[in-house]
C-alpha positions as CSV (number, residue, x, y, z in Angstrom):
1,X,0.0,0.0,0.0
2,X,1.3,3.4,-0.7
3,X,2.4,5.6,1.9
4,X,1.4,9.2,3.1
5,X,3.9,11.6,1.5
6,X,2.0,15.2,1.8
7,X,-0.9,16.2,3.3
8,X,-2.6,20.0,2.8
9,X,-5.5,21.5,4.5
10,X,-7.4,24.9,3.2
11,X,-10.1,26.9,4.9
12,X,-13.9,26.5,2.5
13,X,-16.9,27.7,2.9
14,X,-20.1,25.5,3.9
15,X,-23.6,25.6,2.5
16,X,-24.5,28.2,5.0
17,X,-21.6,30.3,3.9
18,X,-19.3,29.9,7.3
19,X,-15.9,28.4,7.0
20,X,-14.7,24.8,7.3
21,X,-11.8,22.7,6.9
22,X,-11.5,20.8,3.3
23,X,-8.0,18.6,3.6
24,X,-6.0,16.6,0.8
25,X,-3.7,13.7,1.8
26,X,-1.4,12.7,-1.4
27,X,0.3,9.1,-1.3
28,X,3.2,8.0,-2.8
29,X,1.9,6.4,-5.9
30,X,0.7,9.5,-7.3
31,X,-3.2,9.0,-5.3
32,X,-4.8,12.1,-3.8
33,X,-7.9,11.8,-1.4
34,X,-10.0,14.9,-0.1
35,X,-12.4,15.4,2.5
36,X,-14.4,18.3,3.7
37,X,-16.0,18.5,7.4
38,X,-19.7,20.0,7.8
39,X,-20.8,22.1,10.7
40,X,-24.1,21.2,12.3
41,X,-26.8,24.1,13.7
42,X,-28.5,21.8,15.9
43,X,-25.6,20.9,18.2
44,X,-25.7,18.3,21.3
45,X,-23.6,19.3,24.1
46,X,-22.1,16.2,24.2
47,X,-20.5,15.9,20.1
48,X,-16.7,16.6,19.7
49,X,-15.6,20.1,19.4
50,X,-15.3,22.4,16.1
51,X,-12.3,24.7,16.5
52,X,-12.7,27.6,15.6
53,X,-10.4,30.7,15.3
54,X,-12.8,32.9,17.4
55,X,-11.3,36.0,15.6
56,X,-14.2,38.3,15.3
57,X,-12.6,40.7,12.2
58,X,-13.0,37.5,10.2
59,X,-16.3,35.3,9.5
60,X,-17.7,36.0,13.0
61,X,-15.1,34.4,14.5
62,X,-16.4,31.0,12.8
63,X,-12.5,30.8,10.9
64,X,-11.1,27.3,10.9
65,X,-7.2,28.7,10.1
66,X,-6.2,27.4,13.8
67,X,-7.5,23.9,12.7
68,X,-5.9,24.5,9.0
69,X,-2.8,25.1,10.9
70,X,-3.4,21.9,13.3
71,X,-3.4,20.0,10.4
72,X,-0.1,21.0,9.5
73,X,1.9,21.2,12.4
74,X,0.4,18.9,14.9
75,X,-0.6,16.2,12.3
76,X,0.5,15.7,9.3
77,X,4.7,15.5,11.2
78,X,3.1,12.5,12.5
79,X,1.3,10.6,10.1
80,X,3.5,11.4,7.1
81,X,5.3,8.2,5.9
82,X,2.8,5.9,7.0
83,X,0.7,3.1,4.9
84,X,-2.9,4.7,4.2
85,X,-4.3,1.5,4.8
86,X,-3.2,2.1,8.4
87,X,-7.1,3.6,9.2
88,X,-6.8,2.8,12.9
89,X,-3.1,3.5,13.7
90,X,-3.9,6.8,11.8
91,X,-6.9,7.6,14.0
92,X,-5.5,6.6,17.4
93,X,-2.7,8.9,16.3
94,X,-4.4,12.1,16.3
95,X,-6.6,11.3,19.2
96,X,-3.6,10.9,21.3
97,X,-1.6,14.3,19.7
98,X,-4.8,16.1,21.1
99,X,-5.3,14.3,24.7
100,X,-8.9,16.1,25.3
101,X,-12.1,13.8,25.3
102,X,-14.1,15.8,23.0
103,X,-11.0,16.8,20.3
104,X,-11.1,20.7,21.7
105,X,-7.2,20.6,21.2
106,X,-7.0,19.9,17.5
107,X,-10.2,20.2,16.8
108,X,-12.7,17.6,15.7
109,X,-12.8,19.3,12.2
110,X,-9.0,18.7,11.3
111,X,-8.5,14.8,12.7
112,X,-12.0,14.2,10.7
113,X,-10.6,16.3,7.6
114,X,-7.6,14.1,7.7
115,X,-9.3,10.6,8.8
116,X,-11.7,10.9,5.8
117,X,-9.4,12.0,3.1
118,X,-6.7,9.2,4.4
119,X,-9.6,6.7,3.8
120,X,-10.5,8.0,0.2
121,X,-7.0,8.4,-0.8
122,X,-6.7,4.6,0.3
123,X,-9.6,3.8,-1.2
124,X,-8.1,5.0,-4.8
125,X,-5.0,3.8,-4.3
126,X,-6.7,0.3,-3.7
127,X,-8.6,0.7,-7.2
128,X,-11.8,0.2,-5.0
129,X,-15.1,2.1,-4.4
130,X,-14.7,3.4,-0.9
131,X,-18.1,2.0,-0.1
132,X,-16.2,-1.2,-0.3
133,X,-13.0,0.2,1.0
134,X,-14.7,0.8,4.4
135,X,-16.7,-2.3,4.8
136,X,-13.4,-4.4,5.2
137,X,-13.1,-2.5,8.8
138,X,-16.3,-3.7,9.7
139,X,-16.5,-7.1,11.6
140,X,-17.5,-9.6,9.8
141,X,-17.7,-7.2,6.8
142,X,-17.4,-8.2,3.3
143,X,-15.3,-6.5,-0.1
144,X,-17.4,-8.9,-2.1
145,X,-20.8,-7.2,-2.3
146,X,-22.4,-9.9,-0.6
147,X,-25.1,-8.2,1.9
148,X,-24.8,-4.3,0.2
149,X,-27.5,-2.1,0.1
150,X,-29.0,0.9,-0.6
151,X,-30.5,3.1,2.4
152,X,-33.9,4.6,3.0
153,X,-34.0,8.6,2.4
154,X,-35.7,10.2,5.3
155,X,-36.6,13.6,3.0
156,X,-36.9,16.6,5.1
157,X,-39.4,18.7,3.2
158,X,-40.0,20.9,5.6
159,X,-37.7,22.8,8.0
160,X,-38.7,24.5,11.3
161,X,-36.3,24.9,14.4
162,X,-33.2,26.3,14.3
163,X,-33.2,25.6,10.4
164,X,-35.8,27.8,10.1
165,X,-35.5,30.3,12.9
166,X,-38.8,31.6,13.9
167,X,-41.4,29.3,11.7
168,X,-41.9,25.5,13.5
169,X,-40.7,24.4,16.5
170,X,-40.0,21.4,15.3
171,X,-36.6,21.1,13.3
172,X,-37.5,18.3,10.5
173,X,-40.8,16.8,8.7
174,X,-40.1,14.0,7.3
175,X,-41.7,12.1,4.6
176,X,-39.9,8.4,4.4
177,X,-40.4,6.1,1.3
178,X,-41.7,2.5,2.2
179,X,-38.6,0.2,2.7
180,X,-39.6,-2.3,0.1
181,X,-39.0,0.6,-2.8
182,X,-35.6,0.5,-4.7
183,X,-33.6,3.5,-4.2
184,X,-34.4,4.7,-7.4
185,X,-38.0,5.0,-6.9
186,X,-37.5,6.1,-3.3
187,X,-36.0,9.4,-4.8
188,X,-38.3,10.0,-7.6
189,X,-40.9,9.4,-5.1
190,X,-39.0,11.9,-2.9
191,X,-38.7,14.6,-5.7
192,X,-41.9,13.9,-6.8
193,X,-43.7,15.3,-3.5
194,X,-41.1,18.0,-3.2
195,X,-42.5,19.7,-6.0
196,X,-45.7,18.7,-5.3
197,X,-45.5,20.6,-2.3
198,X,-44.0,23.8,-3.4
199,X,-47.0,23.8,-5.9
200,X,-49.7,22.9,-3.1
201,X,-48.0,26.0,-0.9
202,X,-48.1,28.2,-3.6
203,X,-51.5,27.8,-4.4
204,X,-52.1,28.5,-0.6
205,X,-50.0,31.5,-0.9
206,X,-47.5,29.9,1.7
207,X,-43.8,30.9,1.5
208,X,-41.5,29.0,-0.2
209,X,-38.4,30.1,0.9
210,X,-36.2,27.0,2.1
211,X,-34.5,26.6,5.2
212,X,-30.9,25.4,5.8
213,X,-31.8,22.1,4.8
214,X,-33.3,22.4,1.2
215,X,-37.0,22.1,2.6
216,X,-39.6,24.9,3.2
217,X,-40.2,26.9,5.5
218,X,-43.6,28.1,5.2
219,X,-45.1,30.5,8.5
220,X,-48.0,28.1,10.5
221,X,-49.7,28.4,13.8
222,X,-48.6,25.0,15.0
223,X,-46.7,22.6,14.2
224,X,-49.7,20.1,13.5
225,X,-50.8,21.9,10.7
226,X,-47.9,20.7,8.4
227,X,-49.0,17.1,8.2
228,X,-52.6,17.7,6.9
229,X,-50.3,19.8,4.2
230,X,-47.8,17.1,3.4
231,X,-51.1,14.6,3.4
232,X,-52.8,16.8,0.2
233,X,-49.7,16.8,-1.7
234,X,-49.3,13.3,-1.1
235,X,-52.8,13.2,-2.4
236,X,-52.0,15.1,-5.2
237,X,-49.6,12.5,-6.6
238,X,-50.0,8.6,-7.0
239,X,-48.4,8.1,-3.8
240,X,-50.2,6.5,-1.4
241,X,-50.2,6.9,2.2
242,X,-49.2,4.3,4.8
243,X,-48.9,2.3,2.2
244,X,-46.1,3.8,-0.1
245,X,-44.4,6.8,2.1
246,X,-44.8,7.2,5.3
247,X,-44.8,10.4,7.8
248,X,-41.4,11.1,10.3
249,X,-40.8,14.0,12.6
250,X,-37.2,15.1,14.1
251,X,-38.2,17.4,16.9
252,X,-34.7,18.4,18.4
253,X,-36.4,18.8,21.6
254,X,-33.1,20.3,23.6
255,X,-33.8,23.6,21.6
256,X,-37.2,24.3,23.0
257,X,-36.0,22.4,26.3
258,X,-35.7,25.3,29.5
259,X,-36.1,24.9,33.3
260,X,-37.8,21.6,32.7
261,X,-40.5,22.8,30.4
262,X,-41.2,22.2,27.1
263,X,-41.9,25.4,24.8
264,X,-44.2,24.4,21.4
265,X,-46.0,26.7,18.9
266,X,-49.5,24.5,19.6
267,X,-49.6,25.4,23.5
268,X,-49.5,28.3,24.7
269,X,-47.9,27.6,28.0
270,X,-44.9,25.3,28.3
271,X,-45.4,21.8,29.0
272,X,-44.3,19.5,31.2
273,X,-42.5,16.1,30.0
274,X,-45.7,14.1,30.7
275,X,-47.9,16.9,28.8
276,X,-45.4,16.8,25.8
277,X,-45.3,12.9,25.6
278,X,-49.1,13.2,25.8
279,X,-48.6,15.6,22.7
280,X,-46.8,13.1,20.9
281,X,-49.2,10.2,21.7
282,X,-52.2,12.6,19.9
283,X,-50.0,13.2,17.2
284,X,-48.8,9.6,16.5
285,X,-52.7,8.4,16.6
286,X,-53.5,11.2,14.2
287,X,-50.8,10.7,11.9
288,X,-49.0,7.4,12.4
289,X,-45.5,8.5,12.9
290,X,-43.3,6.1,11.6
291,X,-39.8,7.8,13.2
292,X,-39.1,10.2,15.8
293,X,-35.9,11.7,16.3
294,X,-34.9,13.3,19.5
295,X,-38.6,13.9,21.0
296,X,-37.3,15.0,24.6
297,X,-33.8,16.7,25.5
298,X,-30.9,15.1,25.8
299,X,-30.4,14.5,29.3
300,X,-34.2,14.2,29.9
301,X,-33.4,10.2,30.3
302,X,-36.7,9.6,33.0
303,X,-38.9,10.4,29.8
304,X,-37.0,9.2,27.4
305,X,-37.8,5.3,28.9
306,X,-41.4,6.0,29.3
307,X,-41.9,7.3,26.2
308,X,-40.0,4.2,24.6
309,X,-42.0,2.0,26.3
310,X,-45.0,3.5,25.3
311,X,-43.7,3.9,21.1
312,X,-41.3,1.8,20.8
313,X,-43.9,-0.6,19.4
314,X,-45.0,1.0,16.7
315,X,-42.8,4.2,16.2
316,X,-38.7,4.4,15.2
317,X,-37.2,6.3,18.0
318,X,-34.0,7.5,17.2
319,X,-31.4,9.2,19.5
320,X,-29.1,12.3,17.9
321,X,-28.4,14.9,20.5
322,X,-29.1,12.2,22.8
323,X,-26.6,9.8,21.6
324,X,-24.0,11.9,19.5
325,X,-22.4,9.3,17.9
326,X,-20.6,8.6,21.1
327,X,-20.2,5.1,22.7
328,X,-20.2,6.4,26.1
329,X,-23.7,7.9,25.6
330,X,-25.0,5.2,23.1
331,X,-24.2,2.8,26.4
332,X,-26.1,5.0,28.5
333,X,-29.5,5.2,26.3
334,X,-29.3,1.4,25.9
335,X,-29.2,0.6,29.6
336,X,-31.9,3.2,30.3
337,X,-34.1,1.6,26.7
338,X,-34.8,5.0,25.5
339,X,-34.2,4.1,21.8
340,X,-34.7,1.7,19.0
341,X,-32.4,3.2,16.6
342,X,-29.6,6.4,16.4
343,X,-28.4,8.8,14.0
344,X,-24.7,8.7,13.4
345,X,-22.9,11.5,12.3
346,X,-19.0,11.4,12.0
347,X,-18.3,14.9,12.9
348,X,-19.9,14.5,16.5
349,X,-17.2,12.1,17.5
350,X,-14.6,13.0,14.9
351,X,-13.2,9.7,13.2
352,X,-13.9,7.3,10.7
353,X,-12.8,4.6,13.0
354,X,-14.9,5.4,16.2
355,X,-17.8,6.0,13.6
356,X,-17.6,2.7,12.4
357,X,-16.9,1.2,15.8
358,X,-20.4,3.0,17.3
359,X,-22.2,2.1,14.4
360,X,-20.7,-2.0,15.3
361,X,-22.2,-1.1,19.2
362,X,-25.4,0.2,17.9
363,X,-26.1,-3.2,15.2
364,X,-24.9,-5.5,18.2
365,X,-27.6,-3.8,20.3
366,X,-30.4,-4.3,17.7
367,X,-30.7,-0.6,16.7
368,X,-31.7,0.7,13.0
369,X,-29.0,2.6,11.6
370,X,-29.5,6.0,10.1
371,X,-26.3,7.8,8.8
372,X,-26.9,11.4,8.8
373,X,-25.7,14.9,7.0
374,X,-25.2,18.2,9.2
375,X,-27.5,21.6,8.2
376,X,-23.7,23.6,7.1
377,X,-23.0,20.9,4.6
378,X,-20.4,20.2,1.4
379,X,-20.3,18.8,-1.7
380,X,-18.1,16.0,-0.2
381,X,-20.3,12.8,-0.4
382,X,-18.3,10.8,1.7
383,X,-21.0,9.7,3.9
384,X,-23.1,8.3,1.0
385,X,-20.1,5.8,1.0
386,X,-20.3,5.3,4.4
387,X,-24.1,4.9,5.1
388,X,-23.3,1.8,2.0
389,X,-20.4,1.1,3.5
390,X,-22.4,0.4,6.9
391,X,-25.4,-0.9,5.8
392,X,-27.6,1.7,7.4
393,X,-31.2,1.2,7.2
394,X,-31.7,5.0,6.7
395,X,-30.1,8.0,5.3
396,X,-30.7,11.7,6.1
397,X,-29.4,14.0,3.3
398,X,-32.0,16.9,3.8
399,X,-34.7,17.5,0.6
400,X,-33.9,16.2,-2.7
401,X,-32.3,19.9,-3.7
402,X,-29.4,21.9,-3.6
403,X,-25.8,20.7,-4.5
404,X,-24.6,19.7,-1.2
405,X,-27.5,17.6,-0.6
406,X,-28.2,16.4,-4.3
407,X,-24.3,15.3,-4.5
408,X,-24.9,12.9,-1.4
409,X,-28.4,11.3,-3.6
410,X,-26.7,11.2,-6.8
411,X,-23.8,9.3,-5.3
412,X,-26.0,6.9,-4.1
413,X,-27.3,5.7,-7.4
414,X,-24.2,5.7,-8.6
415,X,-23.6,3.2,-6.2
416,X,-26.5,1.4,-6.9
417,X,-25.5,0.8,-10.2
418,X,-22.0,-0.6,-8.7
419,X,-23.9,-2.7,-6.6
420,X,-25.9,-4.4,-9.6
421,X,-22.6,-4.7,-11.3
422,X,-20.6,-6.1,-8.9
């Protein structure tokens, strides 16, 4: 395998226009591999750190040139010389130079620039897709093919939250293709109701302005109202409900989370966790929720474990802010049974390695899979790859627009087409 010979890093700018870290590693047979790190909005307190420069006459302070510089002078001394192929030694390597348990030294954006490109550049220099380049880390994992396939998109069509500031207090709706489609029909079926709905909110003279994640963001009194909105331009279409897509709701509940209340645009005084988990239980009748992400904050744990026991039945409940792609606290929500599945999202722990190794805890434990983008995305589509790679049950890549969502779809049926072929 060829070695590490140079590695460079640059300061980019995400979908939301703030900067991040994009980092090359070239090998000695000529391969380059690049990676970009996104920036999530919705942050748990609990995800590795972003370093950022904090220097207020540039970008807000949101610079990444202490993190570019990381890369250079902390890192690359380090790694430099050694086999690509080396994904673990790599990883342990920078998690050692920086010491910290969240990667506040370093920064979690310049070991996960490094640890993805490192893992592309192998994967070229291998002459294999890195979908297939990954799965050999995976216990019991296979380069052959055998057991690959595509993920279910979870389309968020429309945005509230922080993604939206001031419209829903919910972050995500989701609408979720039925399991049994291909993943070519899954995103026709997702693009399909995308403009279905911008033609439905139009007529209603609704706004269609998008929020950070491609979907709209149109101004409701509650956040009920969307579904009966998202059920006419299902309607509207061939696409039948409950049968061929199905309804999901990502409510980031640690943003509307203070002093033990619950703050939601359908109440007008806060609730308590008992009154919002009654909420929920209307809602699910009403609508039949087939995932919910995140429904109470994330060290809310006594609610969390009624809640599952109450939903876990019938309902995905997936842990993001709760879980952060950390073993520590995927441990703790599996002792207390507050989930059924988790979102994993690399930047939250801030290497390939402990992503895949999480994702190995979570599968072990039974739990649905559902690899994840951030609201400041790229065009980088490594976790396309990855989700593959993993064999996630679900993927979140935001609505079926803009580039640095669209990138992440389109490289999944480019990979589908592998798959056949392989």
């Amino acid at each position: 395998m060829a070695k590490i010979k140079q590695i460079t890093a640059r300061e980019i700018l995400n979908s939301k226009g703030d900067p991040t870290i994009e980092t090359s590693v070239y090998l000695s047979d000529g391969v380059v591999g690049t990676a970009s790190c996104p920036i999530g909005t919705s942050v748990g307190s609990y995800e590795a750190a972003v370093l950022t420069d904090r220097d207020y006459s540039r970008f807000q302070g949101l610079g990444v040139l202490k993190a570019v510089e990381n890369v250079h002078s902390q890192i690359a001394p380090r790694v430099i010389g050694m086999d690509a192929e080396k994904q673990q030694e790599i990883d342990k390597i920078m998690i050692d130079i920086d010491g910290t348990q969240n990667k506040s030294r370093l920064g979690a954006n310049a070991i996960l620039s490094v640890s993805m490109a490192t893992a592309k550049a192998a994967a070229n220099s291998s002459v294999l897709p890195l979908f297939l380049y990954l799965r050999q880390f995976i216990e019991k994992g296979s380069s052959t093919g055998t057991g690959l396939k595509i993920p279910t998109p979870l389309f968020n069509l429309i945005n509230g939250g922080l993604h939206a500031k001031g419209i829903l207090t919910f972050q995500e709706f989701l609408v979720i293709p039925a399991s049994s489609k291909t993943y070519t029909e899954s995103l026709k079926i997702g693009v399909m109701l995308y403009k279905s709905l911008q033609k439905l909110l139009d007529s209603m003279e609704l706004s269609t302005l998008v929020g950070d994640e491609g979907g709209f963001s149109p101004k409701l009194k509650n956040n009920a109202d969307v579904f009966p909105i998202l059920t006419r331009a299902i309607e509207n279409t061939s696409t039948r409900f409950d049968l061929d897509v199905f309804f999901g709701l990502d409510c980031a509940a640690s943003n509307f989370f203070n002093d033990k209340r619950y703050s939601i645009k359908d109440v007008a005084s806060s609730l308590s966790s008992i009154d919002l988990m009654s909420y929920y239980e209307t809602l699910n009748k009403n609508q039949h929720l087939l995932y919910i992400e995140d429904p109470f904050a994330q060290d809310d744990w006594d609610s969390w474990s009624q809640f599952a026991s109450k939903m876990a039945q019938t309902t995905i409940i997936a842990g993001d802010d709760l879980t952060t792609t950390n073993p520590y606290r995927l441990q703790m929500a599996l002792n207390k049974k507050t989930i059924t599945a988790i979102v994993i999202k690399p930047n939250q722990i801030g290497t390939v390695i402990e992503t895949l190794a999480v994702v190995e805890i979570a599968r072990q434990a039974g739990l649905k899979i559902i690899v994840s983008h951030r609201s400041g995305e790229t065009n980088d589509d490594f976790i396309a790859d990855f989700a593959v790679a993993v064999s996630a049950d679900y993927v979140k890549f935001g609505a079926p627009v803009r580039g640095e969502r669209v990138t992440k779809y389109n490289r999944l049926l480019q990979i589908e087409s592998q798959i056949k072929a392989l």
